[in-house]
MIPA-291516 format. One record per residue: residue in one letter; x, y, z of N, C-alpha, C in turn. Coordinates in steps of 0.05 Angstrom, whole numbers, padded with zeros to 5 digits, always signed. Layout:
<pts>
AXYZXYZXYZ;...
</pts>
This chain:
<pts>
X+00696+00103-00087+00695+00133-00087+00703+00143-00114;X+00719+00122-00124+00735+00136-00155+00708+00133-00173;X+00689+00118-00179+00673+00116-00192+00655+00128-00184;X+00644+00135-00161+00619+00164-00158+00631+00185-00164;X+00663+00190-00158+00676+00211-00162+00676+00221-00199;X+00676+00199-00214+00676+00189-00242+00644+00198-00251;X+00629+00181-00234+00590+00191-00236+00580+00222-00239;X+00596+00236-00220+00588+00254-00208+00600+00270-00235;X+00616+00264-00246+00641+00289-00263+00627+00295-00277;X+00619+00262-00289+00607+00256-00320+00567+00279-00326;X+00555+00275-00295+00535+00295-00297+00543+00326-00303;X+00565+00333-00281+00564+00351-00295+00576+00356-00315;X+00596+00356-00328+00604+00346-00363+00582+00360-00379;X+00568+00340-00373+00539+00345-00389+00519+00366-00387;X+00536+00389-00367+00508+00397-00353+00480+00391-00337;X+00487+00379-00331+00459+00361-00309+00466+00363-00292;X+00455+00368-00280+00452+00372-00238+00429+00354-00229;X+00440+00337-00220+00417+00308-00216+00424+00306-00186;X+00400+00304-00174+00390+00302-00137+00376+00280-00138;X+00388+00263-00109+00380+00239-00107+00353+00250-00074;X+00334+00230-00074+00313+00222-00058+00329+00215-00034;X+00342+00228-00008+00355+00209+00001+00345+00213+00033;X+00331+00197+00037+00313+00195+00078+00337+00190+00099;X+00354+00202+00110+00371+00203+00130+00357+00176+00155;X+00372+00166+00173+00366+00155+00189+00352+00167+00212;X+00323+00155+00215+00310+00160+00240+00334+00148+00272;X+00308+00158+00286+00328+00142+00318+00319+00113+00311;X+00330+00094+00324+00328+00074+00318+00302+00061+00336;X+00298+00068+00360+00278+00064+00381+00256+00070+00366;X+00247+00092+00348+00228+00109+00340+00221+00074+00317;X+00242+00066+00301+00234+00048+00276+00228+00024+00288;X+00241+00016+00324+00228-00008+00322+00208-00011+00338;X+00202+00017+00352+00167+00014+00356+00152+00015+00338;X+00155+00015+00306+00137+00012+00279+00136-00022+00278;X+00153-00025+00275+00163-00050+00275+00152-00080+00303;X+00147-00074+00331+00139-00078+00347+00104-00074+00341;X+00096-00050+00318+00061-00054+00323+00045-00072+00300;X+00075-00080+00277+00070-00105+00258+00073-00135+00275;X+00087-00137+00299+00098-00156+00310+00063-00167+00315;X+00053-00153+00326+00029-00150+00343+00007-00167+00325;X+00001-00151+00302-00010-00158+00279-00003-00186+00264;X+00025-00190+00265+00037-00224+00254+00017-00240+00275;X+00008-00235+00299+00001-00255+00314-00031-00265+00311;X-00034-00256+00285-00070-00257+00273-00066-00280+00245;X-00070-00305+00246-00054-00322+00223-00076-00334+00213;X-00106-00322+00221-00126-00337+00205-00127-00319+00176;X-00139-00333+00155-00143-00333+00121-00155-00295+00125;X-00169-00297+00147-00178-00261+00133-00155-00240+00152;X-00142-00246+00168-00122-00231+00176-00097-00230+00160;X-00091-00254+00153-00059-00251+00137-00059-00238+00122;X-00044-00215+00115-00028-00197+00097-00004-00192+00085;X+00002-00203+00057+00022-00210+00050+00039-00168+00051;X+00021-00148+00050+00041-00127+00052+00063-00131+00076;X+00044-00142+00097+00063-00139+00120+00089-00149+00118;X+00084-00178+00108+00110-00196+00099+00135-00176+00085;X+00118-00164+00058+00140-00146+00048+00153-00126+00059;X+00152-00113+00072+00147-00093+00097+00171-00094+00106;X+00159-00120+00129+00186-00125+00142+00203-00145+00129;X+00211-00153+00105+00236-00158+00090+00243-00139+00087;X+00239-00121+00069+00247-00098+00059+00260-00075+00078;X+00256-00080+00107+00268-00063+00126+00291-00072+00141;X+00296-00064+00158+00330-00076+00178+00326-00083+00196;X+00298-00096+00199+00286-00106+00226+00265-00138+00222;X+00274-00158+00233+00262-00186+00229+00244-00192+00251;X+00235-00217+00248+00216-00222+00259+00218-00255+00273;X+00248-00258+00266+00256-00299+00279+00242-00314+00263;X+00230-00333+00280+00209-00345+00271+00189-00351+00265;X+00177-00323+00280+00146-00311+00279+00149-00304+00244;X+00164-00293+00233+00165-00293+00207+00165-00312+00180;X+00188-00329+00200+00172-00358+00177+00148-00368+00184;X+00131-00365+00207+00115-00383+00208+00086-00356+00199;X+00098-00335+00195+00068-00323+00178+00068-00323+00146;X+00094-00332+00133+00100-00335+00116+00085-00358+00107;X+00093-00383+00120+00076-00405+00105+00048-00401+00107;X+00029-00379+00131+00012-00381+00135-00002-00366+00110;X+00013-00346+00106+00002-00340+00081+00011-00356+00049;X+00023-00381+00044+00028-00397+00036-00001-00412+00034;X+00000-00428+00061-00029-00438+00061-00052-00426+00050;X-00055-00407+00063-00079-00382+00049-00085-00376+00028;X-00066-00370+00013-00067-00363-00020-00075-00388-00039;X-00059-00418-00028-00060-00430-00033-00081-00449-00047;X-00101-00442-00014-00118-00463-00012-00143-00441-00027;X-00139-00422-00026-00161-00391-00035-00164-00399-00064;X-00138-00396-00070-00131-00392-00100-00120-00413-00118;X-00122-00437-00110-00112-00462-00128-00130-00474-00111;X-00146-00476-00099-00160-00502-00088-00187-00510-00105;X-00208-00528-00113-00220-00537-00126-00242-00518-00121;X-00243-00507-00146-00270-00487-00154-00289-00496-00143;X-00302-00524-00153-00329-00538-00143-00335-00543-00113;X-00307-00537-00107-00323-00547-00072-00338-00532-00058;X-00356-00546-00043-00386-00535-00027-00367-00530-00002;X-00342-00537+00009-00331-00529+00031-00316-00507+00037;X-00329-00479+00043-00307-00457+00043-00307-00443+00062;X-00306-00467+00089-00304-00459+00117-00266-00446+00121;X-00247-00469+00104-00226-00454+00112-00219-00430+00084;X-00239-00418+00068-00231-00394+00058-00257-00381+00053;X-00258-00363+00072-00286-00346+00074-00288-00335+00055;X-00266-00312+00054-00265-00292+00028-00249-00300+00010;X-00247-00304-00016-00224-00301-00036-00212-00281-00036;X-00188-00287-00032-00159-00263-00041-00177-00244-00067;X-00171-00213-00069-00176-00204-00086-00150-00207-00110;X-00149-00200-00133-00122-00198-00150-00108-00181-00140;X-00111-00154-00125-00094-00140-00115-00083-00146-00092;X-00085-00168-00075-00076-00182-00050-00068-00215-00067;X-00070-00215-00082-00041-00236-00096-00031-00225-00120;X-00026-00203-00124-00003-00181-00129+00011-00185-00105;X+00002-00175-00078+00021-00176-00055+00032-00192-00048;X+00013-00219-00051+00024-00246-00044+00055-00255-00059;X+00051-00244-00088+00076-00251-00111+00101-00233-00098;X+00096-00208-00092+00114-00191-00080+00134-00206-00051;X+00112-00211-00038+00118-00224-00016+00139-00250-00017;X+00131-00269-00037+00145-00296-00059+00180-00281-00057;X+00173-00253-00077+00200-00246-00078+00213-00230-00056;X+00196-00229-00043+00216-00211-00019+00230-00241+00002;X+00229-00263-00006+00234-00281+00007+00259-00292-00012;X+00264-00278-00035+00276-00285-00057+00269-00314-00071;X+00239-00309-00076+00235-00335-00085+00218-00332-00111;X+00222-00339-00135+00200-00339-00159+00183-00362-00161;X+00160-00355-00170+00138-00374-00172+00143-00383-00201;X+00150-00418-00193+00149-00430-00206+00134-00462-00197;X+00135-00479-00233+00125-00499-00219+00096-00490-00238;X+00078-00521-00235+00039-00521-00242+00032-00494-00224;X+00039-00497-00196+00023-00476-00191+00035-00446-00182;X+00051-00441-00186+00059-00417-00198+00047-00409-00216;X+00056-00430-00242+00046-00417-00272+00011-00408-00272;X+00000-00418-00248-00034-00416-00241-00039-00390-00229;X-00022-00387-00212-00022-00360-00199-00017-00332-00221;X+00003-00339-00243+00006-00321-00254-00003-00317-00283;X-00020-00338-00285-00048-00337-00307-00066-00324-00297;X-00072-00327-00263-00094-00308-00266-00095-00286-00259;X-00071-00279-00249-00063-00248-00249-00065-00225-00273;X-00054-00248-00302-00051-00231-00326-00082-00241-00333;X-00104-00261-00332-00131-00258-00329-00140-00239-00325;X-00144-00230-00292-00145-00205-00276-00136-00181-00295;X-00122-00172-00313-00104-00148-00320-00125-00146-00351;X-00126-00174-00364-00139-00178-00389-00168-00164-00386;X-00177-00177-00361-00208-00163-00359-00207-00134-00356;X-00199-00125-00334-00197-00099-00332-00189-00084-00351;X-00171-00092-00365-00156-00075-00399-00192-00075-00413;X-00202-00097-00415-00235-00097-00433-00258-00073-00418;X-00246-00074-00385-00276-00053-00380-00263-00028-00382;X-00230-00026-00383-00219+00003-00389-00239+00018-00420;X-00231-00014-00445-00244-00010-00470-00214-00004-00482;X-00223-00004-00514-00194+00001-00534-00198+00040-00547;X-00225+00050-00529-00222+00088-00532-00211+00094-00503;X-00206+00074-00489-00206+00089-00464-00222+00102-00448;X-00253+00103-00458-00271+00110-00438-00282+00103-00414;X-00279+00069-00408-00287+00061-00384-00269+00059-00369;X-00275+00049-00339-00260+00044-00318-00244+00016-00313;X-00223+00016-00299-00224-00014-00288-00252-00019-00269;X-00255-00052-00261-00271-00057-00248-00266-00043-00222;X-00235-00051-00211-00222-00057-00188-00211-00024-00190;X-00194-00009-00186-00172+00011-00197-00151-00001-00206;X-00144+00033-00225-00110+00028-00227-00096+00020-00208;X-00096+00028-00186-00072+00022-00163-00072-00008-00155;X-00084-00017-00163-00087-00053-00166-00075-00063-00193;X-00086-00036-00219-00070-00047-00241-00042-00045-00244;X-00031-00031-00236-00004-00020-00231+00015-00041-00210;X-00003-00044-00187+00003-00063-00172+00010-00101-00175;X-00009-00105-00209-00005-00132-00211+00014-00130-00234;X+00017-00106-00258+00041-00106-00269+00075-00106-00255;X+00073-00090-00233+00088-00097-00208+00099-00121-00202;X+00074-00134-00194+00082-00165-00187+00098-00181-00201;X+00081-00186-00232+00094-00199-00252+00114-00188-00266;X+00124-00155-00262+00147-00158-00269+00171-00161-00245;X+00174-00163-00230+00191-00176-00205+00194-00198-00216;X+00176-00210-00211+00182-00242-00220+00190-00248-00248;X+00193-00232-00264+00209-00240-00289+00188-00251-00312;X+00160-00241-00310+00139-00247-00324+00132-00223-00341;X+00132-00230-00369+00120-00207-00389+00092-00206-00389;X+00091-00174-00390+00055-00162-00396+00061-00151-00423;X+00046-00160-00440+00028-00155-00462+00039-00116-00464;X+00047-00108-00492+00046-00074-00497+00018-00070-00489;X-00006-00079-00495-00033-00068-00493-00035-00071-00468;X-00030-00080-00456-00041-00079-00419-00022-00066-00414;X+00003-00054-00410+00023-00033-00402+00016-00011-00413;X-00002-00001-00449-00007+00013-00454-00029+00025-00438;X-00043+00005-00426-00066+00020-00410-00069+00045-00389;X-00038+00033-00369-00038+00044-00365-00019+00077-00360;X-00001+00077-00379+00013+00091-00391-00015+00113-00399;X-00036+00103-00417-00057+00121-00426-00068+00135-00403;X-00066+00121-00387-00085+00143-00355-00058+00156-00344;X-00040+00154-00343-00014+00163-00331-00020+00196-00355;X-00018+00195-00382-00013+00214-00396-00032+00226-00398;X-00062+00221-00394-00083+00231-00403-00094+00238-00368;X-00088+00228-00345-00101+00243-00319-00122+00232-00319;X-00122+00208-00331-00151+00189-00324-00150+00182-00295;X-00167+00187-00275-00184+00187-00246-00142+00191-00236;X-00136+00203-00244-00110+00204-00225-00105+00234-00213;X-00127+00255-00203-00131+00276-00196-00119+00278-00173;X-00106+00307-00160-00096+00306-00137-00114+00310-00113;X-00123+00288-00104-00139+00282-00084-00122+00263-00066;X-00130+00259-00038-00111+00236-00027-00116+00211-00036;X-00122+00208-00049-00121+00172-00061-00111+00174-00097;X-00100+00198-00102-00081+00190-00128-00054+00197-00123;X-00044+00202-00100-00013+00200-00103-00007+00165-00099;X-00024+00158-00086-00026+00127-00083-00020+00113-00103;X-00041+00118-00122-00046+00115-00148-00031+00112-00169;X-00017+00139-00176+00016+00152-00188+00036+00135-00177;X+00041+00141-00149+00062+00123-00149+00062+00094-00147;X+00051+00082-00142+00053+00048-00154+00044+00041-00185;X+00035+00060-00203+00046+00062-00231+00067+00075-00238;X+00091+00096-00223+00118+00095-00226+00123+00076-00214;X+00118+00051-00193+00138+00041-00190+00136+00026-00203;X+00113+00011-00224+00116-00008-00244+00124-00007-00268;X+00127+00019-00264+00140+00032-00301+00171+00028-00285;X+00182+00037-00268+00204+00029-00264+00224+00002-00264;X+00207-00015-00259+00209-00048-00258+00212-00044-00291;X+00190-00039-00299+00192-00049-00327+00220-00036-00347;X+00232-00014-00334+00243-00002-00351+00270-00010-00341;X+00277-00021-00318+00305-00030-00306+00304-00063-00317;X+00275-00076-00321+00283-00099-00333+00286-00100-00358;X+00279-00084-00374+00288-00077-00406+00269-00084-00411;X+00238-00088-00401+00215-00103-00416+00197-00085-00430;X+00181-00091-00452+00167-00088-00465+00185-00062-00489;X+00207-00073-00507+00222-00043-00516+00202-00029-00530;X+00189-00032-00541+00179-00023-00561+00162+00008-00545;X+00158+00002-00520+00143+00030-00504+00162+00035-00485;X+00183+00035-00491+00212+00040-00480+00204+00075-00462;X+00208+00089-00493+00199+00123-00496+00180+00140-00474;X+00161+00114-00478+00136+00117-00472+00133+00119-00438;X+00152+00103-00425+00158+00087-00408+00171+00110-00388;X+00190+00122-00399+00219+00128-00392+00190+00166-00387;X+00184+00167-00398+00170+00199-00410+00140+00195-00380;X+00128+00170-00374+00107+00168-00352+00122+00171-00332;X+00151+00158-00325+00160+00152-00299+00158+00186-00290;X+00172+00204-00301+00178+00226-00304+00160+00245-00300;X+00131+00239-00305+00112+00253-00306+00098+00253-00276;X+00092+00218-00264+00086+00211-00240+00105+00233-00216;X+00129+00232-00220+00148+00245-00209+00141+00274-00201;X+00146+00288-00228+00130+00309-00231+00102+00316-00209;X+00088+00297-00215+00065+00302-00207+00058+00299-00175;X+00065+00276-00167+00086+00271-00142+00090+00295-00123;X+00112+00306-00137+00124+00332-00128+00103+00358-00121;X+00086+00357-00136+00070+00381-00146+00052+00380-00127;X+00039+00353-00115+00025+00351-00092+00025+00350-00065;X+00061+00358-00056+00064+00366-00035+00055+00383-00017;X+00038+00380+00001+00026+00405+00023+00048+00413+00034;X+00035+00440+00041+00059+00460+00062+00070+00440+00076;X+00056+00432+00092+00067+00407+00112+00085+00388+00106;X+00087+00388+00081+00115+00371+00073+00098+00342+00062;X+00078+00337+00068+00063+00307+00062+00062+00308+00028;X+00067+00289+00004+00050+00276-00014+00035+00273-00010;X+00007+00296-00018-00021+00277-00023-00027+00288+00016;X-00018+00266+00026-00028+00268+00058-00004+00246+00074;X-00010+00244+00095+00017+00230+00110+00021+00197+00099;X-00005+00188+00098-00008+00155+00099-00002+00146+00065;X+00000+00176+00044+00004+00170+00021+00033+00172+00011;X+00044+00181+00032+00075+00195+00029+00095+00175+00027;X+00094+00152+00043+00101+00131+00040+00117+00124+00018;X+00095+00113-00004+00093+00097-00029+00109+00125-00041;X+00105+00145-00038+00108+00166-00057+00136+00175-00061;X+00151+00168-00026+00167+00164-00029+00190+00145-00040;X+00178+00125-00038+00188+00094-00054+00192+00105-00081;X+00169+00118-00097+00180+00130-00124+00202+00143-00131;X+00207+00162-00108+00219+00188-00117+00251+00174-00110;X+00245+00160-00091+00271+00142-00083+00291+00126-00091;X+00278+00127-00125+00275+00094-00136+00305+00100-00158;X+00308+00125-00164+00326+00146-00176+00332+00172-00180;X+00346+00182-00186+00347+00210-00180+00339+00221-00213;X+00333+00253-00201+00319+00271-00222+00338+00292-00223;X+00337+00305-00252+00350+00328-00254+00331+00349-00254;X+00342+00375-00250+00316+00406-00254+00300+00407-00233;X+00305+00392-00218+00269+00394-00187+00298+00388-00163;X+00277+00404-00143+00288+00406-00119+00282+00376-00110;X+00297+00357-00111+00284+00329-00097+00292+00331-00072;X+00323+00332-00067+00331+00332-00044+00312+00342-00027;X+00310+00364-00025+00302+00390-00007+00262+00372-00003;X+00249+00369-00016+00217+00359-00022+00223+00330-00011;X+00244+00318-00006+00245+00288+00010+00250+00302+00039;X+00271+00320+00048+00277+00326+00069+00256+00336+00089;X+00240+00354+00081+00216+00363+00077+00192+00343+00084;X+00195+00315+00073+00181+00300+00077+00183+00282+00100;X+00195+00277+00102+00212+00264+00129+00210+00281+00149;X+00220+00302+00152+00202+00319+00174+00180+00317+00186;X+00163+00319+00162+00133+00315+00162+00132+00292+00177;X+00138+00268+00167+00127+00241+00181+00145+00231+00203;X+00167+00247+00218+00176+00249+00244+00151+00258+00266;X+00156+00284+00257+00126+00299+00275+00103+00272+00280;X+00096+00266+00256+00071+00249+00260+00076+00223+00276;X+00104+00216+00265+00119+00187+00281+00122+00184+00309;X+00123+00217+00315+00122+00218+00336+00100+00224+00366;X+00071+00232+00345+00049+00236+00354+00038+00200+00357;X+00050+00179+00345+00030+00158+00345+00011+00152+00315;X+00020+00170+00296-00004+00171+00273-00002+00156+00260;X+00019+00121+00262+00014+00108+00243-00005+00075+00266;X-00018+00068+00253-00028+00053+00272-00039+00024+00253;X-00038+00032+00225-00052+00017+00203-00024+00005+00190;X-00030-00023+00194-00010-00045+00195+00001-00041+00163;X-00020-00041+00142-00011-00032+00121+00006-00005+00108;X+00002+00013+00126+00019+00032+00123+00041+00031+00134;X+00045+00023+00149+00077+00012+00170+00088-00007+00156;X+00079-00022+00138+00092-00028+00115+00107-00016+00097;X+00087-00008+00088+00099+00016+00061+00121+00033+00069;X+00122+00038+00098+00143+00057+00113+00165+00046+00120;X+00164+00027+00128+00189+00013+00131+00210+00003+00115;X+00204+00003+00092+00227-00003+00074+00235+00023+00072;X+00225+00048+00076+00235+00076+00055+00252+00082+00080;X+00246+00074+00109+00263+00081+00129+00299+00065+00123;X+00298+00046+00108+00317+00034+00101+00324+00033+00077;X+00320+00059+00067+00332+00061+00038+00320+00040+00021;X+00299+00029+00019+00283+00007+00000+00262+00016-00012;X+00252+00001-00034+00230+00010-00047+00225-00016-00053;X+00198-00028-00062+00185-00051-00079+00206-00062-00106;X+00219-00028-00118+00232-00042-00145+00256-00054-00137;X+00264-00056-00109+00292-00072-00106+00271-00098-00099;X+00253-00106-00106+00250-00134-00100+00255-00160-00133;X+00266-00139-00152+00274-00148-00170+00299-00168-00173;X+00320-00154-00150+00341-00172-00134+00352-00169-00110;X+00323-00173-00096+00320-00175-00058+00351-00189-00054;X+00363-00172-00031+00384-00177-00007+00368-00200+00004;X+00362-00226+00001+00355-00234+00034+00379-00243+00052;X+00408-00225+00053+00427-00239+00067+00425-00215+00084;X+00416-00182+00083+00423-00168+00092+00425-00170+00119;X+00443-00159+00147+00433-00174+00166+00411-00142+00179;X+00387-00161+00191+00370-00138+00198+00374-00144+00229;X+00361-00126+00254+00356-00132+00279+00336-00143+00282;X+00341-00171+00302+00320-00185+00317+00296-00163+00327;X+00274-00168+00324+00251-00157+00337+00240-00166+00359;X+00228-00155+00383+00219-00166+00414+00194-00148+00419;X+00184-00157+00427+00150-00150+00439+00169-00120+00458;X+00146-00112+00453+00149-00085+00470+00140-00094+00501;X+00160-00094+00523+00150-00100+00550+00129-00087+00560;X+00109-00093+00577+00098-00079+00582+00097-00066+00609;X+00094-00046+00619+00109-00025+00628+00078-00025+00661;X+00084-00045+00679+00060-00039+00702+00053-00005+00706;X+00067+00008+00702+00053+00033+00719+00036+00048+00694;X+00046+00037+00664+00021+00058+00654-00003+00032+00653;X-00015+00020+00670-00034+00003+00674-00057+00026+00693;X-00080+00035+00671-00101+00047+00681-00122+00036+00676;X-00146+00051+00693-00174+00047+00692-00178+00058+00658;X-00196+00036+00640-00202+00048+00618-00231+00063+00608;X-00214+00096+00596-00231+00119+00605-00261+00114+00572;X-00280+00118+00592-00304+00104+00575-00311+00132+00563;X-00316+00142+00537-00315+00162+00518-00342+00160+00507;X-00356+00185+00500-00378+00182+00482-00379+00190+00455;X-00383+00182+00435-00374+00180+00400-00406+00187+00390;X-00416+00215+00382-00440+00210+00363-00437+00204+00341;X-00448+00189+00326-00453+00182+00302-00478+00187+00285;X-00466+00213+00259-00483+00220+00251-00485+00211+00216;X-00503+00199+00204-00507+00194+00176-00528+00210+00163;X-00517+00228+00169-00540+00255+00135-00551+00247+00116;X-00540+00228+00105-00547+00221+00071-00567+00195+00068;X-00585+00191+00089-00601+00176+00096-00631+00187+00108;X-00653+00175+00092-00670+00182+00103-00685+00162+00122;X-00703+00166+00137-00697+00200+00158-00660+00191+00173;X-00648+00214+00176-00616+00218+00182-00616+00201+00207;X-00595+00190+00211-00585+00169+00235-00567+00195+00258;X-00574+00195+00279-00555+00206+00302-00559+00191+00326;X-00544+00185+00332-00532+00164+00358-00508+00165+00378;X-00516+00172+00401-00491+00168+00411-00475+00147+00430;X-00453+00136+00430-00439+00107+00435-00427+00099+00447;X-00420+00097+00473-00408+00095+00486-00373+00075+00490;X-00360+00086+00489-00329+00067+00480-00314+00075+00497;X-00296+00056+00495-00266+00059+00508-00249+00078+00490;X-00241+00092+00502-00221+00120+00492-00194+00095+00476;X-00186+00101+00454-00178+00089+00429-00183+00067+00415;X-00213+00072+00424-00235+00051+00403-00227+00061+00372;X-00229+00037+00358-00230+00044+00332-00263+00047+00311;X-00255+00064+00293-00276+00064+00288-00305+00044+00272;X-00292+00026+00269-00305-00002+00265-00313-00010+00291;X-00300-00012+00318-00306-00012+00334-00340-00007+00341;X-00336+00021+00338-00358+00043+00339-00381+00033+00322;X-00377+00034+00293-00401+00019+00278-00411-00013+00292;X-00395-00025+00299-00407-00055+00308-00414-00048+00339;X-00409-00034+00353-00426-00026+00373-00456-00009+00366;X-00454+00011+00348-00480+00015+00337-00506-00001+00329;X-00492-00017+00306-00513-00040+00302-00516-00054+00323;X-00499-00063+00347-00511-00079+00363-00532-00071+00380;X-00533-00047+00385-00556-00029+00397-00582-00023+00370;X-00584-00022+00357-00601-00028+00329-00597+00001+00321;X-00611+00003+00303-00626+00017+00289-00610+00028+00264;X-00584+00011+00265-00558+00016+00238-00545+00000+00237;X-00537-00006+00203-00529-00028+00202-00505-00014+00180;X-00488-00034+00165-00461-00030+00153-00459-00049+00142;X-00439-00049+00122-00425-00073+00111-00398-00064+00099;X-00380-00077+00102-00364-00075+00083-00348-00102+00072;X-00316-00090+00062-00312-00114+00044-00282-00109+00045;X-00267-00127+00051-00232-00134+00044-00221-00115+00024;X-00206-00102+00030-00188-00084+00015-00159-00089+00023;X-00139-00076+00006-00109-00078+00009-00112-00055+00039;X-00116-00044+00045-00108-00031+00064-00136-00035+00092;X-00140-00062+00090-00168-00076+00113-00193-00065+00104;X-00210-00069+00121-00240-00067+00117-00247-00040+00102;X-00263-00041+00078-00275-00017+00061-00304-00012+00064;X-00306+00011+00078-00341+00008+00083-00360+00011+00054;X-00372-00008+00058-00388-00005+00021-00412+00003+00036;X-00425-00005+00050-00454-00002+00053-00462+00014+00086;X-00483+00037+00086-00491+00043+00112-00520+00047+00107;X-00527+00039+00121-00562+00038+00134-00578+00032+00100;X-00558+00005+00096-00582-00009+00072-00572+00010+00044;X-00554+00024+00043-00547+00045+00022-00521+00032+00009;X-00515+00028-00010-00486+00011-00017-00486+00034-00038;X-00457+00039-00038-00443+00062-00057-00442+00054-00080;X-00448+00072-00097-00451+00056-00130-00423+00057-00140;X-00428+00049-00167-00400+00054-00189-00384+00079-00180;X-00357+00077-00174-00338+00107-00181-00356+00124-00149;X-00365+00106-00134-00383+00127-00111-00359+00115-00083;X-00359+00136-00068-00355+00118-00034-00361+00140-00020;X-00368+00123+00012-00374+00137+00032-00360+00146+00047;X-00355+00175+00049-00334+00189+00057-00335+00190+00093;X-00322+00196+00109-00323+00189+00137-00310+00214+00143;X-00325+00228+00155-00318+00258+00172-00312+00262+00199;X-00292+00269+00211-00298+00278+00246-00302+00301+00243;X-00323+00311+00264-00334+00333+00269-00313+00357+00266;X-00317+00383+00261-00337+00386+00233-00332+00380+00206;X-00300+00372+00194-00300+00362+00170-00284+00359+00169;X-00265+00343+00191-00235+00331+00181-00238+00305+00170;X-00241+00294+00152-00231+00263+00139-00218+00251+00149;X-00225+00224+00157-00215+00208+00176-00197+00185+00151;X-00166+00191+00151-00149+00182+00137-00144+00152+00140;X-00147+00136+00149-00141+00113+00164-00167+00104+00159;X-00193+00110+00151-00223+00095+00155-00230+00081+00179;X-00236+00059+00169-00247+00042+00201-00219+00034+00214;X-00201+00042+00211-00180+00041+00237-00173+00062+00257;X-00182+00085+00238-00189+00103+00258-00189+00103+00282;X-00174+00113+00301-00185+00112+00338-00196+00143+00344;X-00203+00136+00364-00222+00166+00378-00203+00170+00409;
</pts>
């Protein structure tokens, strides 16, 4: 107490009035039914289900998983493994359909350390050649004016400087400059719901970098983006108290969390926020395994940049399947879903018949099975990304936006339920 008492003097001394990010404790029932709908999800251990967010998730929270936890741990061990160090040439890639993208071994490295473990060793040092590979290319389609894009996004670039700095691995000033230059210049980081995302997992990697003392030379540089993300952060708060929107508030919070600010209402804009995602916590609105990630550490005072020197002694609560309860056992109520695609000629309208909290992938693969529409998509950090509908694949910097009648945006995409 003598030394916060000592903390506290010395701000003001100085004149500074500095407010900390600070999320009060939910009910506890409320966190471990979050916790109970990852449980659910651990029980999916094939190469295209494992998700190393989840792993981080639940380390980073006050709630475990026994041995269902070690044993999705190695599974994603195996996975990465055999994905990403196994022999280029082989004609056999029955046990790895898809390759890990670089932004899902970013997570994988995260995950390493949320176990308190650094990658070391041949194949470590493999994993984290081709991460800074991954970062090299993308720095070339950014360009040295800054006019192009990454291939992948920032929020992947931000995400693998992340990785490697946890683990105690230096990035290059020019690849940190990169993205320092879109942080200062508002390159694709507009306030739409997919750049608070954005912002904050480039504050949280400027933060890593600046608590590990790395790269001094963009120290300034460093210390002046964190500040700005923040800023900006703040500025995109809806009435409703959300960053951005509910599923982005998360991460956004992990930023704001990560240290305190002087001159801005933080306190009051976290309290505010937490509100917000009670209400929703309490409607059912998180259902995307990846976001129940990101939430669960901030419910426990954590962020990604404590995985620089992860607790794994902390003691968390055992986790148990949610019993299930005979009397809410009903008849399941069969719902009709039209599906309309405008931006196709001649326009697709169909209507589908589902089980009431069908998801909306669901819905598309019941479509095509009845013909006359087809889809595709492709592995993303937060599950399936629809790239393609009725033979149309979204170009460069394009995607297909997903509406419920008449024009609410379906936040969640193909996890969506009806």
């Amino acid at each position: 107490m003598g030394n916060l008492g000592a903390f506290l003097f010395l701000l003001g001394a100085l004149g500074v009035l500095a407010e900390f990010c600070v999320i009060p404790q939910l009910d506890s029932q409320l966190v471990e039914r979050l916790g109970q709908r990852l449980l659910l999800w651990m029980d999916q251990l094939s190469g295209e289900h494992v998700n190393p967010s989840i792993y981080v998730g639940l380390r980073l929270s006050n709630l475990q998983a026994g041995t269902k936890e070690d044993l999705y741990l190695h599974s994603l061990k195996l996975n990465y493994q055999q994905c990403l160090l196994g022999p280029a040439t082989s004609d056999d890639n029955s046990d790895c359909p898809t390759k890990p993208s670089m932004g899902q071994l970013a997570l994988y490295m995260l995950a390493l350390r949320a176990n308190c473990e650094f990658v070391r060793g041949h194949k470590g040092d493999r994993l984290v050649s081709q991460l800074k590979w991954f970062l090299e290319d993308e720095k070339r389609a950014i360009g040295h004016n800054h006019k192009g894009h990454p291939h992948t996004s920032y929020y992947q670039y931000g995400l693998s400087i992340l990785a490697l700095c946890v683990h105690q691995k230096l990035v290059h000033d020019n690849v940190v400059g990169k993205l320092l230059y879109a942080v200062e210049h508002d390159h694709y980081l507009h306030q739409d719901h997919l750049s608070v995302d954005t912002m904050a997992m480039a504050g949280l990697a400027f933060t890593c970098l600046e608590r590990s003392h790395f790269n001094p030379d963009l120290r300034q540089r460093i210390a002046t983006a964190i500040g700005t993300v923040r800023e900006k952060i703040l500025k995109a708060q809806t009435p409703e108290g959300y960053f951005g929107n509910v599923y982005s508030t998360p991460l956004a919070l992990q930023l704001l969390m990560s240290s305190p600010m002087s001159g801005v209402e933080l306190g009051s804009a976290c309290l505010k926020a937490r509100a917000a995602l009670l209400a929703k916590l309490q409607d059912g609105a998180f259902q995307n395994a990846v976001m129940i990630s990101q939430l669960l550490p901030v419910l426990n005072h954590k962020t990604y940049v404590d995985l620089i020197f992860p607790d794994c002694q902390a003691p968390r609560a055992l986790l148990v399947a949610a019993p299930e309860d005979p009397s809410l056992i009903h008849i399941p109520e069969v719902i009709s879903v039209t599906l309309k695609v405008s931006s196709v000629l001649p326009p697709y309208k169909q209507a589908i018949s589902v089980v009431a909290g069908s998801s909306l992938e669901h819905v598309l693969k019941k479509a095509q099975e009845l013909g006359g529409f087809t889809y595709g998509t492709q592995a993303s950090l937060s599950g399936p990304f629809l790239v393609s509908v009725m033979g149309k694949v979204a170009g460069d910097r394009e995607f297909w936006q997903l509406l419920q009648a008449p024009d609410t945006p379906l936040l969640q995409v193909l996890s969506s339920t009806f």
